[in-house]
C-alpha positions in Angstrom: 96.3 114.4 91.7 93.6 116.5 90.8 93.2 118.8 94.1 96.1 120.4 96.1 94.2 119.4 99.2 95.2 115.9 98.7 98.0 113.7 98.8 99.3 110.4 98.9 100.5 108.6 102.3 102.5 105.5 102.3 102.4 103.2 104.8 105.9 102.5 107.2 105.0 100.7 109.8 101.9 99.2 111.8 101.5 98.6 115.3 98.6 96.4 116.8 98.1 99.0 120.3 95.2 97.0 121.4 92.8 94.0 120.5 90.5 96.9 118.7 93.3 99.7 117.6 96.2 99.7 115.1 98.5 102.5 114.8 99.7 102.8 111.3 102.8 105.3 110.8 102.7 106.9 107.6 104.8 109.2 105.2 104.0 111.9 102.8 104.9 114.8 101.3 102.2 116.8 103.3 104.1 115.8 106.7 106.8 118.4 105.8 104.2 121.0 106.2 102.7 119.5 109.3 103.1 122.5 112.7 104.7 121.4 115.6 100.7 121.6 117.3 99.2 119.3 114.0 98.6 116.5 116.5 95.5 116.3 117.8 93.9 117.9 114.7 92.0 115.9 112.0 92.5 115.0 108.5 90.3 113.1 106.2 91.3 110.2 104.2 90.8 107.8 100.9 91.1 104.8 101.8 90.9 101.4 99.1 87.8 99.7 99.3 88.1 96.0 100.2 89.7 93.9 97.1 91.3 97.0 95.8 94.6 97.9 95.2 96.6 101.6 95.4 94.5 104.9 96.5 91.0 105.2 95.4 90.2 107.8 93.0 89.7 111.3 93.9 86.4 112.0 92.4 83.1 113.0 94.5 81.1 109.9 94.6 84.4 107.5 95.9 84.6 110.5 98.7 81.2 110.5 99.8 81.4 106.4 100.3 84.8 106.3 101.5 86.0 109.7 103.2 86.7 109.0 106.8 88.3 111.6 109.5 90.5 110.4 111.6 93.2 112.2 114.4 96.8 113.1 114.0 98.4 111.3 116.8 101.9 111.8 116.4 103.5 114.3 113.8 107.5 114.2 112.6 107.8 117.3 109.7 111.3 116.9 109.9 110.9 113.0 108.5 107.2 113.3 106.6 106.1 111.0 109.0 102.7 111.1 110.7 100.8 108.1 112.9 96.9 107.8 112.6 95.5 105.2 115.4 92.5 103.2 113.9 89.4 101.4 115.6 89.5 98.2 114.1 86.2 95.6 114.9 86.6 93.2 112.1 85.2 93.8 108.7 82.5 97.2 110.0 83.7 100.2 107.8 85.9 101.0 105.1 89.5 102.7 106.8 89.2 100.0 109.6 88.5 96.8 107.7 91.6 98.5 105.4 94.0 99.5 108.6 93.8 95.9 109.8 95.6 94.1 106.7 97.7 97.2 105.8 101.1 96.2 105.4 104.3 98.4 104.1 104.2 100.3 101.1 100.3 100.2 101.0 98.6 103.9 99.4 95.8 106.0 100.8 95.3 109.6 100.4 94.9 112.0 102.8 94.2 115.6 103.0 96.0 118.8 104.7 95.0 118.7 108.5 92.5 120.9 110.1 92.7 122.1 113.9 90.5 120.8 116.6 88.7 123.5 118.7 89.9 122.9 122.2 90.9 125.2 124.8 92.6 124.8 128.5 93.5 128.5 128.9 92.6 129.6 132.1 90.8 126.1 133.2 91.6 125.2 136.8 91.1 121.7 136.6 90.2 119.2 133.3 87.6 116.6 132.3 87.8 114.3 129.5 85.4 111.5 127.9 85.6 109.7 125.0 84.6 106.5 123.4 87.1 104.4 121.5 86.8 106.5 118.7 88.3 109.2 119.7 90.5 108.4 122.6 93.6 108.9 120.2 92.0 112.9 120.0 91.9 112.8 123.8 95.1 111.2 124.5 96.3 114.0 122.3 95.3 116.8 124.2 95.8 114.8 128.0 99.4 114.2 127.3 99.8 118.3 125.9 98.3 119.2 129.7 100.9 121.0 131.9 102.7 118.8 134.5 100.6 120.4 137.2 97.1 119.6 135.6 94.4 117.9 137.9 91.5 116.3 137.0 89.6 112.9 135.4 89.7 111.4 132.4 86.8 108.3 131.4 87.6 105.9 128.3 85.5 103.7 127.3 87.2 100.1 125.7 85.7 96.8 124.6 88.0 95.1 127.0 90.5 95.4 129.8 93.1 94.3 127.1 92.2 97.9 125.5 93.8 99.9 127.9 96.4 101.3 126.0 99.6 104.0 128.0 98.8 107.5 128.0 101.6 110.1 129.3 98.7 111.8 131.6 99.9 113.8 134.5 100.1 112.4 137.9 96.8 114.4 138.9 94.9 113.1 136.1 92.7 110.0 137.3 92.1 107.6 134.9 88.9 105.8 134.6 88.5 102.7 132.2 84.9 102.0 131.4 84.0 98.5 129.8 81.2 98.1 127.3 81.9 95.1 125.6 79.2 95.6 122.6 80.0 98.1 120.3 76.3 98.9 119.4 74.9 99.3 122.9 74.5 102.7 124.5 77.1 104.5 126.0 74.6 104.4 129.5 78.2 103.0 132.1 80.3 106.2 130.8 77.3 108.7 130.6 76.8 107.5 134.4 80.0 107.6 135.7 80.3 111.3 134.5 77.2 112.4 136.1 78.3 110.7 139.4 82.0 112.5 139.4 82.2 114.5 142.5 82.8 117.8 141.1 85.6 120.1 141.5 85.6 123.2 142.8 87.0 125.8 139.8 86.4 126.4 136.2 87.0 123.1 134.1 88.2 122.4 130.2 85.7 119.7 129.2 86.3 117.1 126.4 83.5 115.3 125.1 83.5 113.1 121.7 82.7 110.2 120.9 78.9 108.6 119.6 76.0 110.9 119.0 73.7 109.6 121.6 76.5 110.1 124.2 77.7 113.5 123.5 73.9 115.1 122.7 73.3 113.5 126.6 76.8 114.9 127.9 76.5 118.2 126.4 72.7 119.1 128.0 74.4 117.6 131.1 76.6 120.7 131.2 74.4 123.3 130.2 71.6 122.3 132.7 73.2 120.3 135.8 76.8 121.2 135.7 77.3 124.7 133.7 80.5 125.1 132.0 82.1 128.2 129.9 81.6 128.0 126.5 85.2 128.7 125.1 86.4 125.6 127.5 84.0 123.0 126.4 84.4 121.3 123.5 81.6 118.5 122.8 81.0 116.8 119.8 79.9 113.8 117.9 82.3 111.5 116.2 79.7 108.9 114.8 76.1 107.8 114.7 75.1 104.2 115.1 73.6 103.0 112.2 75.1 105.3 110.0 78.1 105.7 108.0 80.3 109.0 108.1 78.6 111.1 105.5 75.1 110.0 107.3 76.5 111.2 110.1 77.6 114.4 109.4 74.0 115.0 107.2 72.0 114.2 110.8 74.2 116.3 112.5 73.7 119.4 110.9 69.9 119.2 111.0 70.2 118.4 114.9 72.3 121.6 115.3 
């Protein structure tokens, strides 16, 4: 390997969660490293393009077409196992497409993990949203909530048979949202937030999911429902139309 930030990460096991997400369990010699708080934090990875065999090559013109950032859902240092949850809708993508057939011993590579930017400290109540993309992030940080924790938490699937168990606490009300095209506008989810009947209290707000849905979200909160800065995390995991590096170009001349 050419870059200490990068490893390989064999595949273990795969498990079909839903119609549209596989879990793939994976184990490398970065795992070892991995804190007991890596889950819910983000590492990017090389995946093969279709047809190929083994990890791609590290060089910069494979990561700009296939670099993809996905969530830590599950970490075990102590066996230099991790599990990454993928959206899978047929052949769209490159990791997806790839997650769907992966089978034991398949190769990626993956990078050291980075830390998502979330806080509940001091938050009397909680709010989460998130599209399919990154309810493994959200599910993350619901099921790290203290027993106590009250609050809501919207999800939007492609289908009832996406609902998928999350260890939330008993305060936590779960709302499953159904849009069954994956290119139409987020408009059920975006609604249904607007129309929660807000509690009384300072909330932690998680937001992330498709670009449209967080830039309407986040003026929702600084204009209708104003929430404190260091407790609300927003933030765009995909565009439609584009691919990641797209994305992330668009993004930063929005900011």
């Amino acid at each position: 390997m050419s870059s200490p930030n990068f490893a390989e990460a064999i595949v273990l096991r795969r498990e079909q969660l839903t119609p549209h997400m596989v879990r793939l369990t994976f184990q490398s010699e970065f795992a070892a490293d991995f804190s007991p708080g890596a889950p819910g934090g983000y590492l990017k990875i090389l995946a093969p393009a279709p047809g190929e065999i083994g990890p791609p090559p590290l060089d910069l013109q494979t990561a700009k077409r296939a670099m993809r950032t996905y969530t830590l859902r599950h970490v075990r240092p102590a066996e230099n196992e991790f599990d990454v949850d993928f959206v899978v809708h047929g052949d769209e993508g490159i990791a997806g497409p790839w997650a769907r057939l992966a089978k034991g011993g398949d190769r990626i590579l993956v990078s050291r993990p980075g830390a998502l930017k979330f806080s509940t400290e001091g938050a009397d109540w909680y709010l989460f949203v998130a599209d399919l993309s990154s309810i493994p992030a959200a599910a993350v940080e619901l099921e790290a909530l203290p027993s106590d924790a009250i609050g809501d938490a919207f999800f939007e699937i492609p289908s009832d048979k996406d609902r998928q168990p999350i260890r939330t606490p008993t305060g936590i009300r779960m709302h499953w949202i159904i849009k069954a095209d994956p290119h139409a506008p987020s408009e059920a989810l975006i609604q249904a937030v607007q129309t929660l009947d807000w509690r009384s209290g300072e909330p932690s707000v998680f937001v992330a999911g498709e670009f449209a849905l967080a830039g309407a979200l986040r003026t929702y909160f600084r204009k209708q429902k104003p929430t404190r800065k260091d407790l609300t995390y927003v933030s765009s995991y995909w565009k439609l139309g584009l691919i990641e590096p797209e994305h992330k170009a668009f993004k930063a001349q929005a900011a």
